[in-house]
C-alpha positions in Angstrom: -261.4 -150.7 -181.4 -258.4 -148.1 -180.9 -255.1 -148.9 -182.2 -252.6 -148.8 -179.6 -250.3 -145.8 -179.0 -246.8 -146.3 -180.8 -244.2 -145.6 -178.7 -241.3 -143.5 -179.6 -238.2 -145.2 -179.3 -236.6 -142.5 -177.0 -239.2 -143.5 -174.3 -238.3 -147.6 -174.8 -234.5 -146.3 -174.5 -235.2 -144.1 -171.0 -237.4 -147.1 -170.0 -235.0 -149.9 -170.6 -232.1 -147.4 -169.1 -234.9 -146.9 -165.7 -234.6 -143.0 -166.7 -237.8 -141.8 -167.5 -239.5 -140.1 -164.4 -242.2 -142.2 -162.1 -245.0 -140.7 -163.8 -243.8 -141.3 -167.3 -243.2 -144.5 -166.8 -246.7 -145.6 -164.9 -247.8 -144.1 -168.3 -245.8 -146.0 -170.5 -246.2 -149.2 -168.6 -249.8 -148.7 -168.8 -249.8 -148.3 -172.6 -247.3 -151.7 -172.9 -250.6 -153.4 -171.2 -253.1 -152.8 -174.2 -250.1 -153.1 -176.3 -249.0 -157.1 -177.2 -246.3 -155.8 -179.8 -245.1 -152.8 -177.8 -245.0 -155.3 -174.7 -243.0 -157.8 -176.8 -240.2 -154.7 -178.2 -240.0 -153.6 -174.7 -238.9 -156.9 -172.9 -236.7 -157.5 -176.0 -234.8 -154.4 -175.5 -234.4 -155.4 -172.1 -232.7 -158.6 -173.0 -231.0 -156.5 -175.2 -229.9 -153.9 -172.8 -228.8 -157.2 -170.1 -226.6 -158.7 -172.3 -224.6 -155.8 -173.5 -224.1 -154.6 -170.0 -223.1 -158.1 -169.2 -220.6 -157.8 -172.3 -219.1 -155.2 -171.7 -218.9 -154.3 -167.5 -215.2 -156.5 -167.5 -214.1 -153.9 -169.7 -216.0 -150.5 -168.1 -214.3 -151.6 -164.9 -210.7 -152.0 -166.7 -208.6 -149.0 -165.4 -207.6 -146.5 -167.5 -204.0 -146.5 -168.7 -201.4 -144.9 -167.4 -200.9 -142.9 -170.8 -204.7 -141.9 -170.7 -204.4 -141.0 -166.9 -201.5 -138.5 -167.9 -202.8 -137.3 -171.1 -206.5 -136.0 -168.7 -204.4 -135.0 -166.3 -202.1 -132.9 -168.8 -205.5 -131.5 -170.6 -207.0 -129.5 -167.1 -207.2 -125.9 -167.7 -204.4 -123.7 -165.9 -205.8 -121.7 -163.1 -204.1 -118.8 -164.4 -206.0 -118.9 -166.9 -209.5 -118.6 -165.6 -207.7 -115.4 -163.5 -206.0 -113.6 -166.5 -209.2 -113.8 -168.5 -211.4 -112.2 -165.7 -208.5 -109.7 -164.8 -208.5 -108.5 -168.7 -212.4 -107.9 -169.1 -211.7 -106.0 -165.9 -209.4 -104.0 -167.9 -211.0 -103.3 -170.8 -214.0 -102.2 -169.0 -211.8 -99.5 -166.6 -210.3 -98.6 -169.8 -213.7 -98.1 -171.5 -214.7 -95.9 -169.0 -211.7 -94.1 -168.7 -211.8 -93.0 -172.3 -215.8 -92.1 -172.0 -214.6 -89.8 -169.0 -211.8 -88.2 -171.4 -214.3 -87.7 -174.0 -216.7 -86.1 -172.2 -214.2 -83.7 -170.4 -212.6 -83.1 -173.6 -215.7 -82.4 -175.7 -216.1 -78.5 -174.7 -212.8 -78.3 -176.3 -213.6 -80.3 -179.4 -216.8 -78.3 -180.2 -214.8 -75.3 -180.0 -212.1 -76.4 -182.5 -214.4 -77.9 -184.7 -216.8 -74.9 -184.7 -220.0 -77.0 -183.5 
């Protein structure tokens, strides 16, 4: 007789949580059928998972204080920001290719002064 297939606990997590895809969990169900103890941990982290969402949804649907509301709203990135950034890699890549254009106009002249 085979042993049953432990289950990793990630897969009870995304089973409990419904986030495992529809073919992962045909698969895992499946298993939990041959599996009396796996069967068992996976309806008791159900009950689990029920009673701490029923804990806890008062306060997930608190709103968020007025002091939290103006600190994320303080936090956003400036616009600018985003534009200045973009505008100075513009820069420094004209200004790269400015100097390579210098460079190689200039090296004739170089060479000659420097006797290459």
């Amino acid at each position: 007789m085979t042993e049953p297939t432990r289950i990793p606990d990630r897969i009870f997590n995304a089973l409990v949580d419904g986030r495992l895809s529809a073919r992962v969990e045909r698969e895992t169900r499946e298993a939990l059928e041959t599996d009396p103890q796996g069967s068992e941990r996976a309806a008791t982290w159900q009950r689990q998972s029920e009673a701490l969402h029923a804990a806890l949804a008062p306060i997930a649907r608190e709103p968020l204080p007025l002091s939290m509301m103006l600190k994320l709203r303080h936090d956003k990135p400036v616009a600018w920001h985003r534009d200045s950034t973009l505008w100075t890699y513009i820069g420094v890549f004209v200004a790269g290719i400015a100097v390579g254009l210098a460079l190689d106009l200039a090296m004739p002249t170089l060479r000659a002064l420097i006797g290459i």
